[in-house]
N, C-alpha and C positions, 0 to 999 in steps of 0.2 A: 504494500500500500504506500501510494507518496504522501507528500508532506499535504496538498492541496487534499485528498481523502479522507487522510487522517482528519485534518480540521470540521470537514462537513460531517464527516462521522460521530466524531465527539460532541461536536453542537447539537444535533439533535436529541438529547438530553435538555434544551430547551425546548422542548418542542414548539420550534420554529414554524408561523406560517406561511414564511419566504427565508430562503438560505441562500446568497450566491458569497463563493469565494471564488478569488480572483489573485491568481497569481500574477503581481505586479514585477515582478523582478526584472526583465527583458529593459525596463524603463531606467536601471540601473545599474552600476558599474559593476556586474558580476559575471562571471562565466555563463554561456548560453546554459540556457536548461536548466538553470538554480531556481531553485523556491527556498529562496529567502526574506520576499519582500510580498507579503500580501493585505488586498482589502475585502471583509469583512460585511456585508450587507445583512442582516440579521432582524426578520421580524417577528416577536413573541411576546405572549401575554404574560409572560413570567417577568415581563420588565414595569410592568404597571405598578407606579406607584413609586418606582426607583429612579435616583438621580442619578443620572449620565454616568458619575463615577463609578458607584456600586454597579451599574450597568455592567460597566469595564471591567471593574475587578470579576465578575460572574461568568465573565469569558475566560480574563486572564487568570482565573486558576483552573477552567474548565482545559486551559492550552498549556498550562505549566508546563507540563515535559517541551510542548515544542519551543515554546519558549526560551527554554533554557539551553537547548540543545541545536533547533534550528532554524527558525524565525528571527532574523534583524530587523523587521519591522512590518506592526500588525498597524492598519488603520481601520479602524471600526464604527459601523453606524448600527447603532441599536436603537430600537423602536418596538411600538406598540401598532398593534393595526389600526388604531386611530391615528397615530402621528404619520406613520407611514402613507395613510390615503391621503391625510391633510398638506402631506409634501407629493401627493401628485407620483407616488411613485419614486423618485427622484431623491440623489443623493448629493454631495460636494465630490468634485476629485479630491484628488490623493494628493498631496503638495508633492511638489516636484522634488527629485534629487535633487541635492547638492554636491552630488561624487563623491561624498564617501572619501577614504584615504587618497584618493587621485586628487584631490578639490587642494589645492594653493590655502599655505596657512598664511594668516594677514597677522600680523603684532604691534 
């Protein structure tokens, strides 16, 4: 199982009523065919009631392992099915790279 599997695997433990993950990596400075860098689209009633944060930490111990082991960067949007229709669907991009150890140190 890869790293993008794993994640939608273990998510559904919220039972989510939309799941997309998204291997963002391609968009930076790593070896083709890394999953290192993904985003997270997650909609569940298990968030009602919870503030953005706690949202996050609900993932982020639900991803520990990969976390700790494979993922350099989760970006996540979590919602309720009301916030979700209220946004139309629709999420923010992913802020752009900044390159990572390639990127020019400024002092």
């Amino acid at each position: 199982m890869n790293i993008k599997e794993s994640i939608e695997t273990k998510l559904q433990s919220l039972q989510p009523e939309f799941l997309e993950v998204i291997n963002e990596s391609h968009k930076h400075n790593v070896p083709k065919g890394s999953e290192s860098h993904f985003k997270v689209i997650i909609v569940s009633e298990e968030f009602q009631g919870k503030m953005l944060l706690a949202r996050h930490q609900m993932v982020n111990k639900i991803l520990a392992d990969e976390l700790a082991h494979s993922i350099h960067a989760l970006t996540l949007n979590t919602m309720t099915s009301k916030e979700w229709s209220d946004k139309g669907g629709e999420t923010n991009n992913s802020p752009p790279c900044l390159g990572g150890s390639s990127r020019k140190q400024v002092y």
